[in-house]
C-alpha positions as CSV (number, residue, x, y, z in Angstrom):
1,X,79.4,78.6,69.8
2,X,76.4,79.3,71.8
3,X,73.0,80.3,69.6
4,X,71.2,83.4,71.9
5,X,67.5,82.3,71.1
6,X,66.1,85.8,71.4
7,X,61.9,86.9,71.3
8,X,59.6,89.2,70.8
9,X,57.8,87.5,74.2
10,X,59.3,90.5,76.3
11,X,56.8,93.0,74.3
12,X,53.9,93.7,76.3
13,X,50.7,92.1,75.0
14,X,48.5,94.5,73.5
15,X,44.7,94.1,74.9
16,X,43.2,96.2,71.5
17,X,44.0,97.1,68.1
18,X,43.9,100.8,69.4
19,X,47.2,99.8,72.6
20,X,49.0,98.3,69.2
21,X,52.1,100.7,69.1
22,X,53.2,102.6,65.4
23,X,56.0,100.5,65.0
24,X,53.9,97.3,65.1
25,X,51.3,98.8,62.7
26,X,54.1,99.8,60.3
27,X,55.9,96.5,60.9
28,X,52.6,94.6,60.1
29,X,51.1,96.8,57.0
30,X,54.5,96.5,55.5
31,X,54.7,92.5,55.9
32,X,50.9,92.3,54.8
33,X,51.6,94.6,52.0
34,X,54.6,92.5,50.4
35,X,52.3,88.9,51.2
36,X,49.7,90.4,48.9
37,X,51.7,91.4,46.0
38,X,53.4,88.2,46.9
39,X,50.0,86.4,45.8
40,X,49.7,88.7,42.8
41,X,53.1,88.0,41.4
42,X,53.1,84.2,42.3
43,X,49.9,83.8,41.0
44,X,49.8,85.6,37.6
45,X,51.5,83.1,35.8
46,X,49.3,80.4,36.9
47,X,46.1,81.4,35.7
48,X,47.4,81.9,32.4
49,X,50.1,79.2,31.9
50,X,48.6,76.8,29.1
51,X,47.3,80.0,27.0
52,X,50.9,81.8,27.3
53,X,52.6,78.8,26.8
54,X,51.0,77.1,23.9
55,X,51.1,81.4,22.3
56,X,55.1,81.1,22.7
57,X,54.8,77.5,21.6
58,X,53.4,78.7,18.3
59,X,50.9,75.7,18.9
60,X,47.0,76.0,18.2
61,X,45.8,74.4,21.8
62,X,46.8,74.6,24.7
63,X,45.5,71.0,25.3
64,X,49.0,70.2,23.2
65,X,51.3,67.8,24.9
66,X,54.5,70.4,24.4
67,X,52.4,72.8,26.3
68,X,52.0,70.4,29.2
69,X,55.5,70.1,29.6
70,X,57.3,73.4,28.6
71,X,54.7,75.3,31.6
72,X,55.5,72.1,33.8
73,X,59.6,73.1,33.4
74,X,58.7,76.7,33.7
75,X,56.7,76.1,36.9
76,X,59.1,73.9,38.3
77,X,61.8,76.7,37.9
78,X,59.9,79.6,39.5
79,X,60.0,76.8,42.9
80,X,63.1,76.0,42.4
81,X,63.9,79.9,42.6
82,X,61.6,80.1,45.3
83,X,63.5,77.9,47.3
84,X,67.1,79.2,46.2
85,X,65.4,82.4,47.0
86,X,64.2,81.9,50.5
87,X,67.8,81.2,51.6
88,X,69.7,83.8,49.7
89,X,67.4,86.3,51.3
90,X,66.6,85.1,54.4
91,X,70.2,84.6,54.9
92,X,70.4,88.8,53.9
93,X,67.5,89.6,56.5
94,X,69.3,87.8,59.3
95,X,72.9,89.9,58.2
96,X,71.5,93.0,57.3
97,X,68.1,93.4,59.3
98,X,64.6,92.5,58.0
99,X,64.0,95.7,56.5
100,X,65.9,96.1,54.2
101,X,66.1,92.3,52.8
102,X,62.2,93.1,52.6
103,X,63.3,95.9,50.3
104,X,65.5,93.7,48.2
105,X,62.8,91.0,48.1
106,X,60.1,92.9,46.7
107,X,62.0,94.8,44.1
108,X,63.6,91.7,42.1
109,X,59.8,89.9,42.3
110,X,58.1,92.9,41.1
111,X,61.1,94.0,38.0
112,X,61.3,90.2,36.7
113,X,57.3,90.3,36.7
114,X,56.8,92.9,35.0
115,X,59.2,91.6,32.4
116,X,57.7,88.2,31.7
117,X,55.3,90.7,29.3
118,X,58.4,91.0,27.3
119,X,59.1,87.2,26.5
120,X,59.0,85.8,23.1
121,X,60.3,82.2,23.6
122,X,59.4,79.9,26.4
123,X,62.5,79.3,28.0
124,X,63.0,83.3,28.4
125,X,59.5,83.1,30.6
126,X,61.2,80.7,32.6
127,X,64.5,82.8,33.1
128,X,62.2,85.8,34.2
129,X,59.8,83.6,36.4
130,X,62.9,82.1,37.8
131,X,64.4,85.4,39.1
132,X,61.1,86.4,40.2
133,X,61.0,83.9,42.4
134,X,64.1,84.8,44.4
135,X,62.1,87.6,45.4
136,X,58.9,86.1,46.1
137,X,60.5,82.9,48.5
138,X,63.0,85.3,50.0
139,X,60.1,87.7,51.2
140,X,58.3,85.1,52.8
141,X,61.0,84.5,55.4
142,X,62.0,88.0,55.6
143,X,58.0,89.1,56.4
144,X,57.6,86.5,58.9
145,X,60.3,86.8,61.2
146,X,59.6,91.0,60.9
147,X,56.0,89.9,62.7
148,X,57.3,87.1,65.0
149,X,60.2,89.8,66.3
150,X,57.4,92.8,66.7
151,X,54.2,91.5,67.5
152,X,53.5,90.1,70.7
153,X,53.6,86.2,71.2
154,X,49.7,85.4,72.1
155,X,48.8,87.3,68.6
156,X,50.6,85.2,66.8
157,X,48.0,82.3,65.5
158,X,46.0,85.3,64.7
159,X,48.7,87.1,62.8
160,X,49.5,84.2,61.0
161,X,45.6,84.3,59.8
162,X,45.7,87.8,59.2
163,X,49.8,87.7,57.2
164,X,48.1,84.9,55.2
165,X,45.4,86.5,53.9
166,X,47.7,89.1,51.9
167,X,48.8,86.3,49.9
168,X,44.8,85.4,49.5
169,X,44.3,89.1,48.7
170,X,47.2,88.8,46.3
171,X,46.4,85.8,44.3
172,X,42.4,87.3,44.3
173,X,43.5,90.1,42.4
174,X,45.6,88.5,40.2
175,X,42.0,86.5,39.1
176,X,40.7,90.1,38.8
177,X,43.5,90.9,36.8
178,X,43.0,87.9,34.5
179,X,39.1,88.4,34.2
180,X,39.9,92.5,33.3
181,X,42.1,91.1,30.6
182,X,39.8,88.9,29.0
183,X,36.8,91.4,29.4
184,X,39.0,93.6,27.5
185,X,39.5,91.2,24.9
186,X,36.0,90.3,24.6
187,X,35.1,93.8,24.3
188,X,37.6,94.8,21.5
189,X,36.7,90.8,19.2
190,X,40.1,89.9,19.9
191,X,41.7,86.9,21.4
192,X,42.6,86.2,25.1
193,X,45.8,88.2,25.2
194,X,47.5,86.5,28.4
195,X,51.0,88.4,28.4
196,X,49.3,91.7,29.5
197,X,48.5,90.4,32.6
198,X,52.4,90.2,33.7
199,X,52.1,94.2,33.8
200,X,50.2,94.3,36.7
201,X,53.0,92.1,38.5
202,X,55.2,95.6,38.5
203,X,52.9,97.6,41.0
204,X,54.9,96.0,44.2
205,X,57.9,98.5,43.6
206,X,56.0,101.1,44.4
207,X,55.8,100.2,48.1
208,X,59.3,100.0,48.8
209,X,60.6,103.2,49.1
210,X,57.5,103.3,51.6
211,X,59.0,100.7,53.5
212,X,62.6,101.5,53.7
213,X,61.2,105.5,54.8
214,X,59.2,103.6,57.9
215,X,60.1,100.8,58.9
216,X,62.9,100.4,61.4
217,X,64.8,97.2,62.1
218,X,63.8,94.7,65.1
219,X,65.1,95.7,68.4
220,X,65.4,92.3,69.0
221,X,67.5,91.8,66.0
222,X,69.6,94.8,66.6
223,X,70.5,93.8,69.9
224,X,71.3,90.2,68.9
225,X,73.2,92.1,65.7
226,X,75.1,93.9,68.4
227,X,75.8,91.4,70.9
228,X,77.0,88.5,68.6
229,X,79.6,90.9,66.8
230,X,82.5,88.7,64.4
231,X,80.8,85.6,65.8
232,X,77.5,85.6,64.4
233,X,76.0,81.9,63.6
234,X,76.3,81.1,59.9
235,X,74.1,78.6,58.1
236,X,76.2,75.6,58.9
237,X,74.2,76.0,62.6
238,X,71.1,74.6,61.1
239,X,72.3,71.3,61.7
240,X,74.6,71.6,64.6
241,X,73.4,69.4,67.8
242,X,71.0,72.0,69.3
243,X,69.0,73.1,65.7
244,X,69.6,69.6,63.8
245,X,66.0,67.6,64.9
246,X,64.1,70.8,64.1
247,X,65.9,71.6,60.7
248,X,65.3,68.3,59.6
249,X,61.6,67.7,60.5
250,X,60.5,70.8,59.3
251,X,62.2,70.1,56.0
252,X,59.9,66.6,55.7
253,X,56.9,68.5,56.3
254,X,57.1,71.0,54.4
255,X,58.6,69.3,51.5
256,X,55.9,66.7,51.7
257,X,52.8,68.9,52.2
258,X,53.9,71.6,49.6
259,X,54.7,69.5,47.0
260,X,50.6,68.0,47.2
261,X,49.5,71.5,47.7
262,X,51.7,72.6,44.7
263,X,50.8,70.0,42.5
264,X,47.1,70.9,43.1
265,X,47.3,74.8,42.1
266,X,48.8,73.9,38.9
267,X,47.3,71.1,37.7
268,X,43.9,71.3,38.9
269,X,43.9,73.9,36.2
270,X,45.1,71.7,33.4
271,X,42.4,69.2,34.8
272,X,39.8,71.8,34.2
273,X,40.7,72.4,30.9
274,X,40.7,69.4,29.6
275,X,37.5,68.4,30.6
276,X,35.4,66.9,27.8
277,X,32.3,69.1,28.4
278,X,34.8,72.1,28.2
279,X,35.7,71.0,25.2
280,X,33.2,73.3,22.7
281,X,34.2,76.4,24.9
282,X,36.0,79.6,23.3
283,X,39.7,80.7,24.7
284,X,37.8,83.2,26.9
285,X,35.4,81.4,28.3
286,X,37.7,78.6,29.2
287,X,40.2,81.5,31.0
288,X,36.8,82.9,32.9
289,X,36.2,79.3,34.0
290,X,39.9,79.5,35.7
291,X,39.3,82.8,36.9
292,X,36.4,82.4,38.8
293,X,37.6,78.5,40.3
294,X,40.5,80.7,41.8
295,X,38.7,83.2,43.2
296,X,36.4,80.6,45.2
297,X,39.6,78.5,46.3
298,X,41.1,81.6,47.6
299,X,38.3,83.2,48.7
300,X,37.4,80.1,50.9
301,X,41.3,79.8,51.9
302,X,40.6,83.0,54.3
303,X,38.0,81.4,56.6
304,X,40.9,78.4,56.2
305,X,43.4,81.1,57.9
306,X,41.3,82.1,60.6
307,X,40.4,78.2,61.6
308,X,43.4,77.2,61.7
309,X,44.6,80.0,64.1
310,X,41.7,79.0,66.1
311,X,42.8,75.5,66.1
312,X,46.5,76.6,67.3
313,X,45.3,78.7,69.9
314,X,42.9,75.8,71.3
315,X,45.1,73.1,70.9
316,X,48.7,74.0,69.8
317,X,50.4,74.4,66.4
318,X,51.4,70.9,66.3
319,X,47.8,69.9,66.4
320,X,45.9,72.0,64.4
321,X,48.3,71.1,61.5
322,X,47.7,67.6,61.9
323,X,44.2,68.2,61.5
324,X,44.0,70.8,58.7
325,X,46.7,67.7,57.1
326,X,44.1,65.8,57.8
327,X,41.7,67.8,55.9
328,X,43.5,68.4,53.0
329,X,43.4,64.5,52.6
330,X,40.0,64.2,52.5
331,X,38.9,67.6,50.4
332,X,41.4,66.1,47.7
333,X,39.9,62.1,47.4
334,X,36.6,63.9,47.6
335,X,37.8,65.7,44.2
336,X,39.2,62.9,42.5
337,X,38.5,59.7,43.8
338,X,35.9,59.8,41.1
339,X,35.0,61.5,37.9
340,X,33.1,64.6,38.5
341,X,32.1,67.4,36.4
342,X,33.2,71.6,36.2
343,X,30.6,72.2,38.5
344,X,30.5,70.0,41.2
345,X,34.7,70.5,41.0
346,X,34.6,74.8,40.9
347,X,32.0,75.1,43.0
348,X,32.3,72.5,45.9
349,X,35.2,70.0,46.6
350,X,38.0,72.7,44.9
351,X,37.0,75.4,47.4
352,X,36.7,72.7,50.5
353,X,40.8,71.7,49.5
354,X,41.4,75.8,49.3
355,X,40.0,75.8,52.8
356,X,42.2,73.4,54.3
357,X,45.4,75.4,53.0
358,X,45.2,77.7,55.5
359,X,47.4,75.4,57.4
360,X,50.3,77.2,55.6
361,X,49.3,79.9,57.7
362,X,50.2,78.6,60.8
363,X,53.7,77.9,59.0
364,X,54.2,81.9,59.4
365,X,54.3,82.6,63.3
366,X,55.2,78.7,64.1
367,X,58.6,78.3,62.1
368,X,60.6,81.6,63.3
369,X,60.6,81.3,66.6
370,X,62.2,77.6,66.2
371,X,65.2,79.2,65.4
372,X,67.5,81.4,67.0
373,X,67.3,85.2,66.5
374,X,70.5,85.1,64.3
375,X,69.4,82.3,62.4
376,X,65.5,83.0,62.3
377,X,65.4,84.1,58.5
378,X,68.1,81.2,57.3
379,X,66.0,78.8,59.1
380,X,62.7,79.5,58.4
381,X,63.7,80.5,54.7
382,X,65.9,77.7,54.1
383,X,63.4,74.7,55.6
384,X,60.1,76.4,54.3
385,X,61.7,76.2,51.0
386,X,63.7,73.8,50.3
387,X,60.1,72.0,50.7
388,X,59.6,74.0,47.1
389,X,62.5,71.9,45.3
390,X,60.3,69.1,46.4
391,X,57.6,70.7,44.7
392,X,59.2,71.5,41.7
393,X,60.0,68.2,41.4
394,X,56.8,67.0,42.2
395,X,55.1,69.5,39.9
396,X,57.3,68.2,36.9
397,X,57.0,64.5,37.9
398,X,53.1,64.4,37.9
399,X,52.4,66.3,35.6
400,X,54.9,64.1,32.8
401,X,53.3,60.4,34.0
402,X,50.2,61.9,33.9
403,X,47.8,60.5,31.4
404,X,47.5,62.4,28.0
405,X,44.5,65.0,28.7
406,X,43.8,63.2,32.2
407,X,45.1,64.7,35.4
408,X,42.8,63.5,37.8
409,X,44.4,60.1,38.7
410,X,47.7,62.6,39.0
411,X,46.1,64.2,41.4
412,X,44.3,61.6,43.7
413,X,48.1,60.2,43.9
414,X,49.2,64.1,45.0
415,X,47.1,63.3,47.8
416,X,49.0,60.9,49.5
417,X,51.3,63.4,50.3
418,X,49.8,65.0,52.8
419,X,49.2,61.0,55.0
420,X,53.1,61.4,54.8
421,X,52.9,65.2,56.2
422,X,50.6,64.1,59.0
423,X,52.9,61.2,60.3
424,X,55.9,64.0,60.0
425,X,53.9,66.1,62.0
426,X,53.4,63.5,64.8
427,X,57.5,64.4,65.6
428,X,57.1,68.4,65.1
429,X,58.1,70.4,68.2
430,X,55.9,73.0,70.0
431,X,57.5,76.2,70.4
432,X,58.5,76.9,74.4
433,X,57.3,80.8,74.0
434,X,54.1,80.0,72.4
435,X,52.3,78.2,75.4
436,X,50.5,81.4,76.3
């Protein structure tokens, strides 16, 4: 069967924010809105993983080994869900229209949240983070083809800065979150309390009835809906003749350059923590530490966005991922080619590898419009995150042959992912409507 590759390049491009029409405002708040809480959601866990953990453990450190490996499993399932997730749902949005699978998205990542409060044995927090993740990968598909089928193509670099920084904004006030916690804590003489933090994951739900109220469906989707009737392309296209090159390619890329980006967010934390001059710090103190390092990788991570939709506008996706690749590389050796102390890590060559992961940015606007219009979500969805079964791997496998309280040579190895994402990313394609 023919595959109708359908744009949004027939929309008129906008010369102001003030020409933008209120569909595309509506379209973009309501993608924006579900990246943040995206962020919050994904993030939550994160931050407080070895303190939650070793409480559900029963164990008096989180520096324990069983800690190390129970939050490794329990990380490696919320990406596994991710990934299950981004298919599932972005093979909804492309059979039931964006809306709606946005809908869907956000409510099951918000509900299974808001539940992890509720968990009393460590394998039930992995049940809850897994079904969270459904949610959280299937909403990443669904929000960026909702942009790339409403917004006009010459926007797009910028959009993808813009879309990104929701999950920036996100994962920033899930810090907040985790610093209001243990301010609370220190205020009332008890301990760090980390399962109070999963509460905050439930304020997403509140957006959706927003959403479903004003948000209509794609035009382009409804007309390729309409005109592809009892013959619509089913997943099975990805790697028919005409899709096959792309599907696979984008696969190796992402898989490679998520799993060293993934290893990084969750170790790097563990590395902290075990530090030997962190090693007479309280609970609190120690989860302030984390706090703040976030808050600086993320908060650098913006400018990241906005460079690399620079970069693609100058010189192309294709190129500015090789270079932000590149980047990563480098930021990463600089952290742990060599010992360094809390410092010189939170304050310098941390932030530096946050600033080179606004290449995932890029990954927003540049993936969709690979695909056909019919197969935009599944595609997109499906090769973004099958990269995350990669990463779960990867986040299990480092993390178990990494040495006992050291994660540093771990993580110097994580970086060799990303030479293996560059060479991929010598073979990507460059999107035919995004030359302009």
């Amino acid at each position: 069967m023919s595959l109708p590759q359908s744009t949004a390049e027939g929309l008129p491009s906008p010369q102001g924010l003030r020409s933008l029409s209120p569909s595309q405002w509506k379209s973009g708040l309501a993608a924006w809105l579900g990246w943040l809480f995206d962020g919050l959601d994904m993030h939550l866990y994160t931050l407080v993983a070895a303190p939650f953990v070793a409480e559900l453990l029963r164990v008096a450190s989180s520096a324990d080994p069983l800690v190390r490996e129970k939050s490794s499993w329990i990380q490696a399932s919320f990406l596994l869900g991710w990934a299950i997730g981004g298919g599932v749902f972005g093979r909804l949005a492309d059979w039931l229209g964006r809306s709606r699978a946005l809908s869907l998205t956000i409510l099951t990542y918000a509900l299974f949240t808001g539940l992890s409060f509720f968990a009393q044995t460590w394998w039930q927090l992995l049940i809850f983070r897994f079904v969270a993740a459904l949610g959280i990968g299937g909403e990443w598909a669904v929000g960026s083809a909702l942009l790339a089928e409403t917004w006009p193509k010459a926007w797009r670099p910028w959009i993808a800065a813009v879309l990104q920084t929701g999950v920036n904004v996100g994962v920033l006030l899930a810090c907040g979150v985790v610093w209001g916690v243990a301010e609370i804590c220190t205020q009332m003489g008890t301990s760090f309390a980390p399962r109070w933090v999963f509460l905050a994951g439930v304020a997403p739900a509140f957006i959706v009835y927003w959403i479903r109220k004003n948000v209509p469906e794609p035009e382009v989707w409804q007309n390729a809906r309409r005109g592809a009737g009892d013959d619509a392309p089913g997943f099975r296209h990805l790697f028919a003749p005409a899709c096959r090159r792309t599907t696979v390619l984008t696969i190796a890329v992402c898989a490679t350059s998520l799993t060293g980006w993934w290893a990084f967010l969750f170790w790097h934390v563990q590395h902290l923590l075990n530090l030997p001059e962190l090693a007479s710090w309280g609970s609190t103190e120690r989860g302030q530490l984390v706090a703040k390092t976030f808050f600086l990788v993320v908060g650098v991570s913006i400018f990241g966005n906005f460079f690399a939709g620079w970069l693609a506008r100058r010189l192309g996706y294709r190129r500015a991922i090789m270079i932000m690749f590149a980047g990563f590389f480098i930021a990463l050796q600089g952290s742990f080619l060599v010992p360094r102390g809390w410092q010189s890590l939170s304050h310098g060559w941390f932030p530096a590898v946050g600033f080179f992961s606004g290449v995932f940015g890029l990954f927003t606007m540049y993936l969709p419009p690979l695909f056909p219009t019919l197969l935009r979500t599944t595609g997109a969805g499906f090769c973004y995150n099958i990269g995350r079964v990669a990463a779960a791997a990867g986040t299990v496998g480092f993390g178990l042959f990494a040495p006992v309280g050291n994660f540093r040579v771990t993580l110097l190895w994580s970086s060799g992912l990303f030479v293996l994402a560059f060479l991929v990313a010598l073979m990507l394609p460059e999107p035919a409507d995004d030359s302009t």
